[in-house]
Steps between C-alpha positions, in 0.01 A plus 500: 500500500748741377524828243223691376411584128745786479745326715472166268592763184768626698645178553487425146695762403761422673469092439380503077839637395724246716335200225666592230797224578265222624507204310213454252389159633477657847149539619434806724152558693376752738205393693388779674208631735140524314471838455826548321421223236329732240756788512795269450301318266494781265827621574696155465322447162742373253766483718653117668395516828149378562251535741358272766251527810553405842113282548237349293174451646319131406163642343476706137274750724280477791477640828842520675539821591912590497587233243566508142466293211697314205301701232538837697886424506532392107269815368800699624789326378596273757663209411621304858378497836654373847275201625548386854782735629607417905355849582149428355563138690581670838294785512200492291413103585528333139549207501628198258109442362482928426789510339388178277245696412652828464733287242266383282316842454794601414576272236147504397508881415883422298696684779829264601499442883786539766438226708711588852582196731726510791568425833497635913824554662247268781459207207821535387605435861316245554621322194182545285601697172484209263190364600320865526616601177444160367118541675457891373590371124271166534211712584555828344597336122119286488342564147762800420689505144896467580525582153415916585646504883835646688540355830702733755692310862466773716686408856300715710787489778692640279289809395602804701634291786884503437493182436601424181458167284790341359534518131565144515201398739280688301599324179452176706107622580477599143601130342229371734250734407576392136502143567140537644365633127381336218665777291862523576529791292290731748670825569656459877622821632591565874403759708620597833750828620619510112728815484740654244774305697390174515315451137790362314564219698135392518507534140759305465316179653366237269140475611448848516354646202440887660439678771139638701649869640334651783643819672836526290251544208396869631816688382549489139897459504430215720273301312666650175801299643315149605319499139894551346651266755839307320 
């Protein structure tokens, strides 16, 4: 819940210009609050960097007051939206059955879907991050097209905390998430404390095919310098 409309032109001003060296095959996304979709819509027309949302609601239209839906989001250009991320888990009560069906309106509507799955600092404790991410994919993938989906491991421990995941570890997640898919060619990206200093080496992992950037994503020479990482 960051940046206004004028702040979200601001920041591309600064961030548009620091593309021109980024690979062609890169892909580049900004998936930002609801009311800045239509102005960056407009303004990142026929540019590379495309837009996504941060929800989905599970009906076309109905009454849900505070929720939006897949055909709202595509009339104005969206193209992605974040399905399932921790924060929605933890504070706003979805759960693995929502966000099953938050996937499928997606998908319905042609939007691809983020799919976020990840982890406690308690259940990793307690030894229970295969079998909860395992258990979040079993239940959250029912009926959904792996053909149109990016999955992002988010380590919730490691958002914010300090703590950081190991580049290694989280290519370790990753290869299980992968191995739990009937399409091994799903997107996998990784998402958790990803800064301008730490990007290349997660890039550098096998499994990892790109990168779900939370508060490093606010300053455009920051994110300028995760989307160019080497």
């Amino acid at each position: 819940m960051f940046k206004t409309q004028a702040e979200s032109l601001e920041f591309l001003k600064g961030f548009l210009p620091a593309l021109q060296e980024t690979p062609e095959e890169r892909e580049v996304l900004l998936c930002v609050p609801f009311t800045d979709l239509s102005v960056l819509s407009q303004n990142l027309h026929g540019s590379r960097v495309q837009l996504g949302a941060q929800n989905v609601h599970w009906e076309e239209s109905g009454a849900y007051t505070g929720e939006i839906s897949g055909p709202m989001l595509v009339e104005i250009g969206v193209r992605y939206v974040i399905v399932g991320h921790s924060e929605r888990r933890q504070y706003f009560g979805e759960t693995d059955e929502t966000v099953n069906l938050r996937l499928k309106a997606a998908q319905k509507c042609g939007l691809t879907p983020i799919l976020c799955v990840g982890e406690t600092k308690q259940q990793r404790d307690a030894g229970e991050t295969e079998s909860l991410i395992t258990s979040q994919l079993h239940h959250g993938l029912v009926g959904v097209d792996q053909d149109n989906l990016v999955i992002a491991y988010e380590p919730i421990w490691a958002i914010g905390t300090g703590d950081t995941c190991e580049a290694t570890e989280a290519n370790r997640v990753i290869g299980l998430i992968r191995s739990q898919l009937k399409n091994v060619d799903v997107p996998i990206q990784y998402g958790g404390s990803v800064k301008p200093n730490n990007i290349d080496e997660i890039m550098a992992q096998p499994e990892i095919d790109g990168a779900l950037v939370g508060g490093a994503s606010l300053e455009p020479a920051s994110f300028a310098r995760i989307v160019n990482y080497q």
